[in-house]
N, CA, C and O of each residue as an XYZ file, in Angstrom:
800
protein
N     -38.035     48.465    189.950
C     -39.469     48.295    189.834
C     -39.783     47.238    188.789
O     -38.928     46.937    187.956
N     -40.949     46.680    188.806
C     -41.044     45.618    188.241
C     -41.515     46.026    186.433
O     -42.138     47.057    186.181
N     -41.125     45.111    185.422
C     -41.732     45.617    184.391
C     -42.897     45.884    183.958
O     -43.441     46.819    183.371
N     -43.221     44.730    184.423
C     -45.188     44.691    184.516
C     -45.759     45.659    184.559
O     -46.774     45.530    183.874
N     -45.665     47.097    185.209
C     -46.482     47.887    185.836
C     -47.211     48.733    184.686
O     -46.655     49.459    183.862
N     -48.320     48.523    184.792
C     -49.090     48.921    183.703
C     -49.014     50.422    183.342
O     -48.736     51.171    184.278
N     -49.232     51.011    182.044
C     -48.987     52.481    181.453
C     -49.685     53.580    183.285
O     -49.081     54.468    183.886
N     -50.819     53.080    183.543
C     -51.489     53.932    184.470
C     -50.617     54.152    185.954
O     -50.384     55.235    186.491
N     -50.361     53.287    186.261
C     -49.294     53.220    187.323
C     -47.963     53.962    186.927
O     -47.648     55.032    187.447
N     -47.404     53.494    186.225
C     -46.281     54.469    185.903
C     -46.685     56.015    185.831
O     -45.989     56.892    186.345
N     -47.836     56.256    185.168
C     -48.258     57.623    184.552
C     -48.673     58.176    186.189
O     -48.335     59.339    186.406
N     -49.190     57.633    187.044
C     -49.673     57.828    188.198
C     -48.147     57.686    189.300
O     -48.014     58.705    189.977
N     -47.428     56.986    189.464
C     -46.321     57.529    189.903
C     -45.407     58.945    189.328
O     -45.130     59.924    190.020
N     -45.041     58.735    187.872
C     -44.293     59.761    187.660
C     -44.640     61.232    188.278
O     -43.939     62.045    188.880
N     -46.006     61.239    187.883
C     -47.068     62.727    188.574
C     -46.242     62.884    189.687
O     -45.221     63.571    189.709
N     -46.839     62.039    190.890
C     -46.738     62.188    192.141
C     -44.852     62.445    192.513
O     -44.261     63.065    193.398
N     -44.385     61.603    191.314
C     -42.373     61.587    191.766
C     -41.816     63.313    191.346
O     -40.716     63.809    191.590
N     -43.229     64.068    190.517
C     -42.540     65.334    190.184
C     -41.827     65.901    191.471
O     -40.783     66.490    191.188
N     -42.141     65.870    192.860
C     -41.849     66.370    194.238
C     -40.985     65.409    194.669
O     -41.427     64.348    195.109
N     -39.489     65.689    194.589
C     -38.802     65.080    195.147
C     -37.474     65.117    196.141
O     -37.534     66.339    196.003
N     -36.467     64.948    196.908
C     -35.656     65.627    197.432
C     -34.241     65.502    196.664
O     -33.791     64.626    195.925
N     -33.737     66.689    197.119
C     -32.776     67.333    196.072
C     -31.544     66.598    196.947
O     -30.593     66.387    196.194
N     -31.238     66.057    198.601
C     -30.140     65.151    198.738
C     -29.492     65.947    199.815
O     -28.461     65.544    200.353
N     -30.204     67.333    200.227
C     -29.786     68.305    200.948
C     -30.552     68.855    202.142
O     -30.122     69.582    203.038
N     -32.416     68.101    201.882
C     -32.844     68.042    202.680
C     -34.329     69.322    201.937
O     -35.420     69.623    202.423
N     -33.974     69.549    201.257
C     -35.319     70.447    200.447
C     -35.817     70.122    199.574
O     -34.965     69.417    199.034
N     -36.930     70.113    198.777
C     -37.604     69.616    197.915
C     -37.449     70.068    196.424
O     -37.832     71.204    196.147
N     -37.210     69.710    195.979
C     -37.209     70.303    193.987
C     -38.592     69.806    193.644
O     -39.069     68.674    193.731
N     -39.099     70.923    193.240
C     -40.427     70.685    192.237
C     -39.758     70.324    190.726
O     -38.842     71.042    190.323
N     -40.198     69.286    189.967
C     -40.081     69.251    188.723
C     -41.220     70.256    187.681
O     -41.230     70.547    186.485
N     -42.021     70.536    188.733
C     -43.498     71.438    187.830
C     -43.343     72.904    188.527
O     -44.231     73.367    189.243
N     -42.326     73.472    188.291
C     -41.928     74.627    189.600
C     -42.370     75.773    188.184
O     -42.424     76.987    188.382
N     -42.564     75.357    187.245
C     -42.695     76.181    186.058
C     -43.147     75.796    184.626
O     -42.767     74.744    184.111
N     -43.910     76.611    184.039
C     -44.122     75.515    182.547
C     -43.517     74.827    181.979
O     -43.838     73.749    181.477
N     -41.914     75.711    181.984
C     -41.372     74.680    180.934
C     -40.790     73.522    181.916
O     -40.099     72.726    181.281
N     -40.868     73.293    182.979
C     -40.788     72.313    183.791
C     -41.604     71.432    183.307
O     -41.188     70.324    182.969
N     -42.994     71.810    183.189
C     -43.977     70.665    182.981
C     -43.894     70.337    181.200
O     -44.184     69.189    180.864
N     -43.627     71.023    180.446
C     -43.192     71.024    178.896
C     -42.055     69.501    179.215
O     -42.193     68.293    179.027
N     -41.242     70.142    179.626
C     -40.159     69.238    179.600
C     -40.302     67.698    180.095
O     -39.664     66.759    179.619
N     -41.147     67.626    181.017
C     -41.608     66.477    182.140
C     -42.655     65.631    181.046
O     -42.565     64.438    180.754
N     -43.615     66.565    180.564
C     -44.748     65.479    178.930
C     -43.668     65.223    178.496
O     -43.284     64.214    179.088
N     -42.707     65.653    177.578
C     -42.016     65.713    176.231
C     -41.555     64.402    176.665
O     -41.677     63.472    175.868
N     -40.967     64.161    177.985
C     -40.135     62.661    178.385
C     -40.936     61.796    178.731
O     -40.618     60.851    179.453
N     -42.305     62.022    178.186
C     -43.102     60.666    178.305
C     -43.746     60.565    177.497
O     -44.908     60.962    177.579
N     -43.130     59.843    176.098
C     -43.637     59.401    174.748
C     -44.469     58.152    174.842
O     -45.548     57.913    174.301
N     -43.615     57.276    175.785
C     -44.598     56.368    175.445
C     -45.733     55.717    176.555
O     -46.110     54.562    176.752
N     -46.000     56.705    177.027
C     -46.971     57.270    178.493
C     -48.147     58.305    177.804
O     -49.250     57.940    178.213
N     -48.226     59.126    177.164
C     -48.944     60.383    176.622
C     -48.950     60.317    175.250
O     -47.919     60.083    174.619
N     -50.060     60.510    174.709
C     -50.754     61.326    173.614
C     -49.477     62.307    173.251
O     -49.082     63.250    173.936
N     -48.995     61.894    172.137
C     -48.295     63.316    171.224
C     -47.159     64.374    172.136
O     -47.039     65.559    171.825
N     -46.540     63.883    173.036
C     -46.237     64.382    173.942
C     -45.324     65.330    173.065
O     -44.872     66.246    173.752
N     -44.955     65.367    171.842
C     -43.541     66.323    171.312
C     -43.873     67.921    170.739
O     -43.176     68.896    170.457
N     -45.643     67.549    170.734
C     -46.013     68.598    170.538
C     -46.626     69.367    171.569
O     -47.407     70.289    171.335
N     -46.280     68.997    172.715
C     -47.068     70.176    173.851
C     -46.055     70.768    174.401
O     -44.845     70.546    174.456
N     -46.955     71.781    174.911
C     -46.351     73.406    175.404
C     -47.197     73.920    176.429
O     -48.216     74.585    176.241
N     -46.754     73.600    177.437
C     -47.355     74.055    178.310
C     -47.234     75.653    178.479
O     -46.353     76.413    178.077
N     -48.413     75.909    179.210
C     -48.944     77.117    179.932
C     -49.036     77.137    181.219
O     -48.590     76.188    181.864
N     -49.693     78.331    181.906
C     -49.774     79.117    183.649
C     -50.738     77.988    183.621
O     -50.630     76.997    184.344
N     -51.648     78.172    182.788
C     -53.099     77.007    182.842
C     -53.225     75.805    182.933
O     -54.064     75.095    183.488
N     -51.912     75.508    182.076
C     -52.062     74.016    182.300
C     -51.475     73.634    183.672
O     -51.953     72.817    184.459
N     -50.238     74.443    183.837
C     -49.140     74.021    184.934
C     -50.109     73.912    186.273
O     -50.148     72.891    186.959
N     -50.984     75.251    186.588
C     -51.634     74.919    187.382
C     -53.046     74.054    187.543
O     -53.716     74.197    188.566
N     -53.370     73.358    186.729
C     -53.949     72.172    186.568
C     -53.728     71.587    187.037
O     -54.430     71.192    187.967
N     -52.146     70.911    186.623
C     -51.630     69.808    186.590
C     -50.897     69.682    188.125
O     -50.661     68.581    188.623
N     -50.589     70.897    188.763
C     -50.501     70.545    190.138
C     -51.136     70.629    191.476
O     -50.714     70.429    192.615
N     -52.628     71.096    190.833
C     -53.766     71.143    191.612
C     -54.194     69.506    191.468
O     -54.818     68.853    192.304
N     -53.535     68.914    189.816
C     -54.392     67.589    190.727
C     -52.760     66.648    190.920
O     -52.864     65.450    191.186
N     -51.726     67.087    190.813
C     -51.083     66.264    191.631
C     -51.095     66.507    193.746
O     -50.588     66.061    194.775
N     -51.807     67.251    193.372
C     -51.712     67.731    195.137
C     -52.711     66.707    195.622
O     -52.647     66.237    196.759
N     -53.586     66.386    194.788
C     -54.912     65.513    195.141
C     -54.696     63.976    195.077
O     -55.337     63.168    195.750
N     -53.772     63.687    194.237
C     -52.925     62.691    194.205
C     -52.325     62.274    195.061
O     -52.421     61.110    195.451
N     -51.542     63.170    195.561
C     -50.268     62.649    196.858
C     -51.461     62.544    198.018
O     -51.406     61.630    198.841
N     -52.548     63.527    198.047
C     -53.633     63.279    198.970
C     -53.890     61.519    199.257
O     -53.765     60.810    200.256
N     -54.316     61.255    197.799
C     -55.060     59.835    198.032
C     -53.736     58.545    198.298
O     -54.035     57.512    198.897
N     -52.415     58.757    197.816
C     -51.274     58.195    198.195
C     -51.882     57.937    199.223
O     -52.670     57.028    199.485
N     -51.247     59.300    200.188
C     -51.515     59.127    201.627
C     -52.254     58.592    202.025
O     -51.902     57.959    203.021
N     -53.639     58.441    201.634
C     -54.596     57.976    202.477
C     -54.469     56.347    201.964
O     -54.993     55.553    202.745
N     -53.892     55.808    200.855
C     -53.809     54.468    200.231
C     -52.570     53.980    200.961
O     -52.688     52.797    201.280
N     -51.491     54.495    201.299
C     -50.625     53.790    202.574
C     -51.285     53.675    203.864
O     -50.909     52.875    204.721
N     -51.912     54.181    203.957
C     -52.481     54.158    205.633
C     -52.298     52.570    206.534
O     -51.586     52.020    205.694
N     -52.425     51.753    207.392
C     -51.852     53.171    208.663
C     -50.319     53.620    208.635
O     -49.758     54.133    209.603
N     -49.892     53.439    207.769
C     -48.375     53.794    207.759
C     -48.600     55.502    207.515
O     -49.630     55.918    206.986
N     -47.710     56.246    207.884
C     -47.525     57.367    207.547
C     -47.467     57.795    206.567
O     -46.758     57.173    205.777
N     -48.184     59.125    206.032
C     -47.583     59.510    204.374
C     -46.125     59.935    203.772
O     -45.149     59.659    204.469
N     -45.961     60.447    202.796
C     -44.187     61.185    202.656
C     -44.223     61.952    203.591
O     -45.260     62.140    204.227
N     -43.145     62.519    203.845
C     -42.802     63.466    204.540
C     -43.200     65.090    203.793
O     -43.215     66.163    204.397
N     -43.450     64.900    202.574
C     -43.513     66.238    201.836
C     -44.836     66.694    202.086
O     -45.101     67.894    202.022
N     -45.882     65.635    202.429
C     -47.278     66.035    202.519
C     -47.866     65.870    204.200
O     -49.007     66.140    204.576
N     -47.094     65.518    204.779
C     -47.765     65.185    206.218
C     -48.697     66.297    206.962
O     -49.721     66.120    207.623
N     -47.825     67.819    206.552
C     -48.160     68.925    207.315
C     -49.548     69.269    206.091
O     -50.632     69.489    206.631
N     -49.526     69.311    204.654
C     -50.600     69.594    203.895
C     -51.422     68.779    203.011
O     -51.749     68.986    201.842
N     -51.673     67.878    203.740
C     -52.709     67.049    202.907
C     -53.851     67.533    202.603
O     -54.412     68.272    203.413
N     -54.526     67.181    201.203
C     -55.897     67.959    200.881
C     -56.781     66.849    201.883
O     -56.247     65.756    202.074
N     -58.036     67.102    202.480
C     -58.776     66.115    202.640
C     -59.417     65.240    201.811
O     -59.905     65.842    200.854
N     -59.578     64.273    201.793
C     -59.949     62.629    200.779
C     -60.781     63.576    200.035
O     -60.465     64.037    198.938
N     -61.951     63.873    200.729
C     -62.826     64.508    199.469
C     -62.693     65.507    198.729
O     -63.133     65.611    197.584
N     -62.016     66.386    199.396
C     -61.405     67.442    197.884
C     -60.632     67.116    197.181
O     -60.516     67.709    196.109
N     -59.607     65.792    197.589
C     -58.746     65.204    196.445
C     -59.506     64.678    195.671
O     -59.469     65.097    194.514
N     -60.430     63.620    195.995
C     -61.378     62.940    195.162
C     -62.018     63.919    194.161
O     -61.909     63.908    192.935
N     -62.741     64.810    194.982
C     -63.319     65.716    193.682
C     -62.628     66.232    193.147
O     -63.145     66.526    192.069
N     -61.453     66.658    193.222
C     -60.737     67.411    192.081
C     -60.456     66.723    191.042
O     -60.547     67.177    189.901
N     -59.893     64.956    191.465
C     -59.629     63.687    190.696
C     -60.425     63.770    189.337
O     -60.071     63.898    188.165
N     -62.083     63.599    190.195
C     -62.909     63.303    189.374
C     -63.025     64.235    188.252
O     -62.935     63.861    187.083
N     -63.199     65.300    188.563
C     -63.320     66.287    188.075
C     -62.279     66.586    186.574
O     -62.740     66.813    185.456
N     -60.825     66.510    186.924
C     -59.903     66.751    186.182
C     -59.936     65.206    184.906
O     -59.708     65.383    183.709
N     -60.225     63.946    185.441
C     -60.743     63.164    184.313
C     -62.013     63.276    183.779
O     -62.555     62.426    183.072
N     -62.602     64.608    184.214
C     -64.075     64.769    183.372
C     -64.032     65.912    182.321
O     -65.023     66.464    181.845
N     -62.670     66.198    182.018
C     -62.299     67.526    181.299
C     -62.366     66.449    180.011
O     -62.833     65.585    180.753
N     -62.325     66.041    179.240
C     -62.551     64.914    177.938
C     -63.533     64.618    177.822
O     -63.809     63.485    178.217
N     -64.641     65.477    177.205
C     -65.840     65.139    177.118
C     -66.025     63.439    176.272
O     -65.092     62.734    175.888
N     -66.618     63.316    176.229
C     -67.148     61.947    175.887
C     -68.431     61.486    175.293
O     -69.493     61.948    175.711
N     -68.392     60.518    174.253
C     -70.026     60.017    173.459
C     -70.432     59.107    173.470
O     -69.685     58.130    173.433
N     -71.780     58.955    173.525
C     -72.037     56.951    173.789
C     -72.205     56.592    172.313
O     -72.861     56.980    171.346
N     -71.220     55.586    172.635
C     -71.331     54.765    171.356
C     -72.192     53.319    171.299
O     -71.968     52.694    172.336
N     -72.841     52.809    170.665
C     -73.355     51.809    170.738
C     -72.665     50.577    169.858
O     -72.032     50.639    168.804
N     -73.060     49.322    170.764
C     -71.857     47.925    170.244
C     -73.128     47.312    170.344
O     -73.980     47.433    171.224
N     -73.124     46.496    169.099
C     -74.253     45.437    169.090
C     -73.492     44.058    168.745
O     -73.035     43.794    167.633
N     -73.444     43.412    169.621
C     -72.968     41.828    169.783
C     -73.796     41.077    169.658
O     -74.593     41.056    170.595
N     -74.044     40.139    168.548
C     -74.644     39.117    168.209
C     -75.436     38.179    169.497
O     -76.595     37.808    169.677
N     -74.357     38.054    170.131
C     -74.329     37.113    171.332
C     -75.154     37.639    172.345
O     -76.236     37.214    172.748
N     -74.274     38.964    172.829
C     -74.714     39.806    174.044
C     -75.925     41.417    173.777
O     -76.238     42.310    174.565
N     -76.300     41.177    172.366
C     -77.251     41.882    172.126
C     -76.023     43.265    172.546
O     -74.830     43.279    172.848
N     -77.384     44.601    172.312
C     -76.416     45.656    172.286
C     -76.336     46.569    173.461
O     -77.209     46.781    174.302
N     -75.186     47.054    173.379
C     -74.649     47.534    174.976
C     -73.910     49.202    174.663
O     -73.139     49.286    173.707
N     -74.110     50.086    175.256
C     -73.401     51.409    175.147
C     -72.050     51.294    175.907
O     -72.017     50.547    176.885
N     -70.981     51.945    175.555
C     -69.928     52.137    176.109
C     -69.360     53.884    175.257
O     -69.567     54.388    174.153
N     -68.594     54.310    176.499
C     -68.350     55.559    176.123
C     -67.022     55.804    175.365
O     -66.093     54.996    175.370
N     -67.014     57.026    174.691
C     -65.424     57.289    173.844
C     -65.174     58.309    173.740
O     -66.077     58.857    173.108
N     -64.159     59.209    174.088
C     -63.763     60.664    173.689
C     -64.222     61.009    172.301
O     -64.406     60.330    171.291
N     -64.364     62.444    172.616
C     -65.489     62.733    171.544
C     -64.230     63.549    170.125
O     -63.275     64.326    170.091
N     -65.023     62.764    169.220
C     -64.284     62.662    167.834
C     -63.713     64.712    167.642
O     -64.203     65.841    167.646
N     -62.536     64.068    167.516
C     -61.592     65.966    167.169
C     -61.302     66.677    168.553
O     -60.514     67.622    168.514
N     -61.864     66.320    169.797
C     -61.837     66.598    170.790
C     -59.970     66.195    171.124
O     -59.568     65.032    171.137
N     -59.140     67.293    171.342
C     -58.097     67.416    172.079
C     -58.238     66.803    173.414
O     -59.184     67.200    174.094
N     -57.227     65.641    174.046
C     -57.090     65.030    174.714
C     -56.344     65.811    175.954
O     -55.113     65.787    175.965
N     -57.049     66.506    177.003
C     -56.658     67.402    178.008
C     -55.980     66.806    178.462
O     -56.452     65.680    178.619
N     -54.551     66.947    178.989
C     -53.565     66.056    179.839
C     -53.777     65.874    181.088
O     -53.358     64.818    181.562
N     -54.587     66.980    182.114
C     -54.485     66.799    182.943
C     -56.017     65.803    183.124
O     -56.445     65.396    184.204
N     -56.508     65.623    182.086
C     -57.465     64.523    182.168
C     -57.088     63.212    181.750
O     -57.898     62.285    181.777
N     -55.650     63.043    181.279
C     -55.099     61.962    180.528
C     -54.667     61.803    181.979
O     -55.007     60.679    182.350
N     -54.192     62.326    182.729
C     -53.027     61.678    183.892
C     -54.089     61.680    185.150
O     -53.725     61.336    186.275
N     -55.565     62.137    184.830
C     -56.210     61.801    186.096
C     -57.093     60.402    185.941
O     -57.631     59.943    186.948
N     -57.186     59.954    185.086
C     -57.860     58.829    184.584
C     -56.371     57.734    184.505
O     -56.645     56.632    184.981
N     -55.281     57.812    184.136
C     -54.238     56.896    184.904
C     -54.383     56.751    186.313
O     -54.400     55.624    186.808
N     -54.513     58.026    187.178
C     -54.360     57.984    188.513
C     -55.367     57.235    188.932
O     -55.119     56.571    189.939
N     -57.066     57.070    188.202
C     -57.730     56.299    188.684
C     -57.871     54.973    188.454
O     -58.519     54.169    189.124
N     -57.087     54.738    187.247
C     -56.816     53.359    187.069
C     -55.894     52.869    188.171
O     -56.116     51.835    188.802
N     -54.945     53.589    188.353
C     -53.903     52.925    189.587
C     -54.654     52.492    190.738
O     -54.824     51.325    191.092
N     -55.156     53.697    191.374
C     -55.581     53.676    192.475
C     -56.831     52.578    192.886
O     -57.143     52.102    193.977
N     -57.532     52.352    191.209
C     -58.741     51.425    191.641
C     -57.974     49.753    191.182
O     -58.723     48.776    191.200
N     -56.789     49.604    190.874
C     -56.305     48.655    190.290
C     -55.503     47.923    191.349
O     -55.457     48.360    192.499
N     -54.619     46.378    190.838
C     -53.804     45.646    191.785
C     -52.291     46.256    192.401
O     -51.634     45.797    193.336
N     -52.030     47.291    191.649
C     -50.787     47.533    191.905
C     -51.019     48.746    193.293
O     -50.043     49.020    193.992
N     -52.034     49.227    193.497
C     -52.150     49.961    194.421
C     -51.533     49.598    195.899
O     -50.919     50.375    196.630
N     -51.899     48.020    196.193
C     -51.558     47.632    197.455
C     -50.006     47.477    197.191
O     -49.453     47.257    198.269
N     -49.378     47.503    196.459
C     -47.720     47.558    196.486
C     -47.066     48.854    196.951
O     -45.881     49.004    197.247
N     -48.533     50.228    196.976
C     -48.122     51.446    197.052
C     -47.445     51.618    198.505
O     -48.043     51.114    199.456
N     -46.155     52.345    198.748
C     -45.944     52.845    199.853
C     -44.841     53.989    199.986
O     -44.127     54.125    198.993
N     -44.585     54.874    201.126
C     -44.413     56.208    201.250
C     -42.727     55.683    201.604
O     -42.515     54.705    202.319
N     -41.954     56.252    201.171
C     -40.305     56.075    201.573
C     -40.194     56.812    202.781
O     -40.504     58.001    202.700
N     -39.790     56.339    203.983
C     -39.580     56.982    205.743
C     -37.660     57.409    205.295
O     -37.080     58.065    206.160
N     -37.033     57.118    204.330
C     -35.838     57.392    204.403
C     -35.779     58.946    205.078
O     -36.696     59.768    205.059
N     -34.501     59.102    205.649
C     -34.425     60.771    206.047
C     -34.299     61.430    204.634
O     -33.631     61.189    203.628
N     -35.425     62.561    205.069
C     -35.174     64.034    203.813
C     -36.077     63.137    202.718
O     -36.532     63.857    201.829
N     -36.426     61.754    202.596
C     -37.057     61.208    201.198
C     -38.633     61.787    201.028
O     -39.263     62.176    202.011
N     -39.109     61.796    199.871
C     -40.345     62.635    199.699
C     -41.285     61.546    198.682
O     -42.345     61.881    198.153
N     -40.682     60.265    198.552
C     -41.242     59.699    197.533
C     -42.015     58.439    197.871
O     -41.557     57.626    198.674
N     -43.050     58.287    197.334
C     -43.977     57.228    196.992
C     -43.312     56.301    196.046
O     -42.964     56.738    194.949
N     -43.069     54.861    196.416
C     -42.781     53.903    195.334
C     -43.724     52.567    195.538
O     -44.572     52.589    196.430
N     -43.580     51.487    194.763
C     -43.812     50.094    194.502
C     -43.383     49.292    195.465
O     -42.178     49.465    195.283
N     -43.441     48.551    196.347
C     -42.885     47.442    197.172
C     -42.726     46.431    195.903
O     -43.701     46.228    195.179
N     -41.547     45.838    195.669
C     -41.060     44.708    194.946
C     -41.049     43.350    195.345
O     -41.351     42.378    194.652
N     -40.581     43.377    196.821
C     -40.410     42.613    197.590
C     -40.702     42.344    199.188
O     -40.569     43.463    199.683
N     -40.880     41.851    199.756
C     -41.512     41.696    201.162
C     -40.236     42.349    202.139
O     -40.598     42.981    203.131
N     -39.275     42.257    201.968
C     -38.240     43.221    202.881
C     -37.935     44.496    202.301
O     -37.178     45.075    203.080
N     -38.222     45.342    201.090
C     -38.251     46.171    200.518
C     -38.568     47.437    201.454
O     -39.738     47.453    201.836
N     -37.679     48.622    201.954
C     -38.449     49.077    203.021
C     -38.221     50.639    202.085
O     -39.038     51.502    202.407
N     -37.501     50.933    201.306
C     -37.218     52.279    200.742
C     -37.238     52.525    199.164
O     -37.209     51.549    198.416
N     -37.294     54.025    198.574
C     -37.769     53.767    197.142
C     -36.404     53.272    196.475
O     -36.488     52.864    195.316
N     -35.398     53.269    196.976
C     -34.286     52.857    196.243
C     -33.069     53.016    197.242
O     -33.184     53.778    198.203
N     -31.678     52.165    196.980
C     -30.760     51.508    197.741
C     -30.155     52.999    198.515
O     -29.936     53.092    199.723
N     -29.914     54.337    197.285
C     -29.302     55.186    198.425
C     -30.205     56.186    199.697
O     -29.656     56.882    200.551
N     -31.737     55.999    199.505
C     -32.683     55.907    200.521
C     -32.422     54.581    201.766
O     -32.922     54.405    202.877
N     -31.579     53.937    201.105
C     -31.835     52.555    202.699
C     -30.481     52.940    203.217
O     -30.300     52.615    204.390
N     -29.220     53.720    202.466
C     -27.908     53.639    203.244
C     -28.116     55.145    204.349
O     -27.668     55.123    205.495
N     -28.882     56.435    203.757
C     -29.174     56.915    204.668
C     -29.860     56.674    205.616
O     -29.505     57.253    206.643
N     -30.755     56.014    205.696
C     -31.583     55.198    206.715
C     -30.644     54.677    208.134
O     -30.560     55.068    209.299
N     -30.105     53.737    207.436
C     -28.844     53.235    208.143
C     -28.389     54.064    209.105
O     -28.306     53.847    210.314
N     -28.038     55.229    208.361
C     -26.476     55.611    208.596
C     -27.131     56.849    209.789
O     -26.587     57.208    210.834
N     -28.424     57.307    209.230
C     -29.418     57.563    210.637
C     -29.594     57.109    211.858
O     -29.322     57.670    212.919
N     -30.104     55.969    211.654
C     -29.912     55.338    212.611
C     -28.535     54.745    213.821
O     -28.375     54.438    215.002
N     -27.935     54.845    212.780
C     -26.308     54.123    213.220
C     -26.292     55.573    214.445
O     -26.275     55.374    215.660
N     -26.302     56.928    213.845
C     -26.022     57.948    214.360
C     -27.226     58.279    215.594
O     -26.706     58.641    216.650
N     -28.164     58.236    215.609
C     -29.003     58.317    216.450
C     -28.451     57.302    217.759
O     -28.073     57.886    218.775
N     -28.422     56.265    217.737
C     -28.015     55.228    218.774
C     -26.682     55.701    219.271
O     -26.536     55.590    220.488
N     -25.749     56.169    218.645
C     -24.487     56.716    219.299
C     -24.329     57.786    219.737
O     -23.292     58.154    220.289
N     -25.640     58.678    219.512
C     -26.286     59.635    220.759
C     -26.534     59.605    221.601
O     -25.914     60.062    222.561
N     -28.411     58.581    221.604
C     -28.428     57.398    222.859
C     -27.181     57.397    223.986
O     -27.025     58.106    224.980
N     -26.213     56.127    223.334
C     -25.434     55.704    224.216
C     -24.165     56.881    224.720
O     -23.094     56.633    225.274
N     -24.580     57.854    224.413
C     -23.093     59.284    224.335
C     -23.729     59.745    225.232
O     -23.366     60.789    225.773
């Protein structure tokens, strides 16, 4: 993946990469439990707010995968017409309950208008998390997700068709067809096998 990719994109992939396949054909949740999700902040220092001091809870965990569900939702609908992962095809939320949950979960950080007075541009309000106010994570990673999603890196977004793959990645390159090389040898090796059915 490329270096470039801004804090929100990364923070907005990792979410969505918590669901991934285990190589056997079933899915491993990385958020299957708190300290799943404990463990999953703690490894993103330089992605998150203070990440060494959180501890997740039932509360947070299920937060945090009520709005990754809303997430892989809008994936899906941001690859279109291509197909989504395979992990979500059968349960996608519909656009608008992903959306509202989106919205919703970056509206947990309340916020204050602050006023900027520019010489030039006279004075203008802009908003700021509100002073002592704890920075809700699952409002930290839904406000990445909307930076991604409303940003340039979005159109690079696409769903891996590898067999058994469950993951959303970056297109790098214009022949780029899988999230990574041992997703393209099963591919292959699918295919190789399918055709010598065919012809059998």
């Amino acid at each position: 993946m490329r270096d470039s990719i801004t804090r929100d994109t990364r923070l907005a992939l990792d979410l969505a990469l918590t669901l991934r396949h285990d190589g056997d054909g079933s899915v491993t949740d990385d958020l299957a439990d708190p300290a799943g999700l404990t463990d999953w902040v703690r490894a993103r220092t330089s992605v998150l707010p203070a990440p060494e001091r959180f501890v997740a809870d039932t509360g947070r965990l299920t937060a945090v995968r009520d709005l990754r569900a809303a997430v892989r939702a809008l994936f899906a609908h941001a690859v279109r017409p291509a197909p989504p992962s395979r992990a979500d095809a059968s349960r996608l939320l519909p656009v608008p309950e992903a959306l509202r949950r989106l919205n919703e979960a970056a509206a947990r950080t309340p916020t204050v208008p602050v006023l900027d007075w520019d010489e030039d541009t006279g004075p203008a309000v802009r908003r700021r998390p509100a002073p002592g106010h704890a920075d809700d994570l699952t409002a930290a990673l839904a406000r990445a997700v909307i930076g991604f999603l409303a940003g340039p890196d979005r159109d690079r977004l696409r769903a891996c068709h590898a067999p058994r793959c469950v993951r959303y990645f970056l297109k790098d390159h214009p022949r780029q067809e899988w999230c990574k090389p041992s997703c393209g040898n099963r591919a292959r090796v699918a295919r190789h096998h399918g055709r010598r059915r065919q012809a059998g």
